[in-house]
C-alpha positions in Angstrom: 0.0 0.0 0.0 1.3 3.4 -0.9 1.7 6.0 1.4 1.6 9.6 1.4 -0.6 12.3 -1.1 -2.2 10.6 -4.1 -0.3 12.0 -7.0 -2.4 14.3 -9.1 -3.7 13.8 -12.1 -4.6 15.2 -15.8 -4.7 14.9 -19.5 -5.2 16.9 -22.3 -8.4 17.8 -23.8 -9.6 15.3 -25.7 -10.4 17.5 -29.3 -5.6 17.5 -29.0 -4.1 15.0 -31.1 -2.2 12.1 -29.2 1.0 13.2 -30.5 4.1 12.9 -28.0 5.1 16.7 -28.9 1.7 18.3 -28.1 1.6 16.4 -24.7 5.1 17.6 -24.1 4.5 21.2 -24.7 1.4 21.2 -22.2 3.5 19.5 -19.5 6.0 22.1 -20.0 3.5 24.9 -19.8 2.1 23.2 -16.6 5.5 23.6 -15.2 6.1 27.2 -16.8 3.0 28.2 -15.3 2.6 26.4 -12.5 -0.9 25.4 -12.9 -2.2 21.9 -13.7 -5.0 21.9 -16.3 -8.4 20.3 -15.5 -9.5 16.7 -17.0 -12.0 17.2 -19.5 -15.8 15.9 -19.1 -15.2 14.1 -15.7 -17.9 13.8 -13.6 -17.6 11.3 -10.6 -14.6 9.7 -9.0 -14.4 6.2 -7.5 -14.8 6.7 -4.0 -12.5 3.2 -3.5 -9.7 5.0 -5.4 -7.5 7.6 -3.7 -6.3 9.6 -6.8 -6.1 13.6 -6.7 -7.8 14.3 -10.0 -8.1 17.8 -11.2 -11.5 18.4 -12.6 -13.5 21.6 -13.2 -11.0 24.4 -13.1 -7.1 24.7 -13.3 -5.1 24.1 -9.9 -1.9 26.1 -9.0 0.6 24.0 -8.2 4.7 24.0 -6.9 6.5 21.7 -9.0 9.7 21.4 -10.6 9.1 17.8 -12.5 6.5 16.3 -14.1 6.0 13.0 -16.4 4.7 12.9 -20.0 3.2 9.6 -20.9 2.6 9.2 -24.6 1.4 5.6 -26.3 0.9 5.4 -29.8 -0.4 2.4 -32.0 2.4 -0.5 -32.7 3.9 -0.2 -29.1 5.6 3.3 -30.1 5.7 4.4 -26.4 7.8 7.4 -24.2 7.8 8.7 -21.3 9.7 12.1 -20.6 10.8 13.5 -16.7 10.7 17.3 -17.6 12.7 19.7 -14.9 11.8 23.2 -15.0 15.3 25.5 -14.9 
């Protein structure tokens, strides 16, 4: 079992093409501006699952890393760790 704060979560809006570049560039403005953008259309969260999603509006954060998942069709898969300077 995991312990301390659920990591907190969010993906692009879904009209964004699933290219590795696009989702990179929003991570990076997350971290630039140090505000996490909202999930789009979610409703209702699992009450069993203990996941900090961030729905409705943007959240300020404090960060200085984030991950970029990207997986595309044929197993063509990356992950990037982005720093901020």
């Amino acid at each position: 079992m995991a312990t301390g704060p659920a990591p907190t979560h969010t993906t692009p809006p879904p009209r964004t093409p699933r290219a590795g570049a696009i989702e990179a560039a929003y991570t990076v403005l997350a971290l630039r501006h140090q505000t996490v953008p909202p999930v789009a259309n979610f409703k209702d969260q699992d009450a069993d699952h203990e996941i900090d999603i961030v729905a409705g509006d943007p959240r300020p954060i404090r960060a200085d890393t984030a991950l970029s998942f990207s997986f595309g069709f044929g197993g063509q898969n990356a992950v990037l760790l982005l720093t901020a300077p």
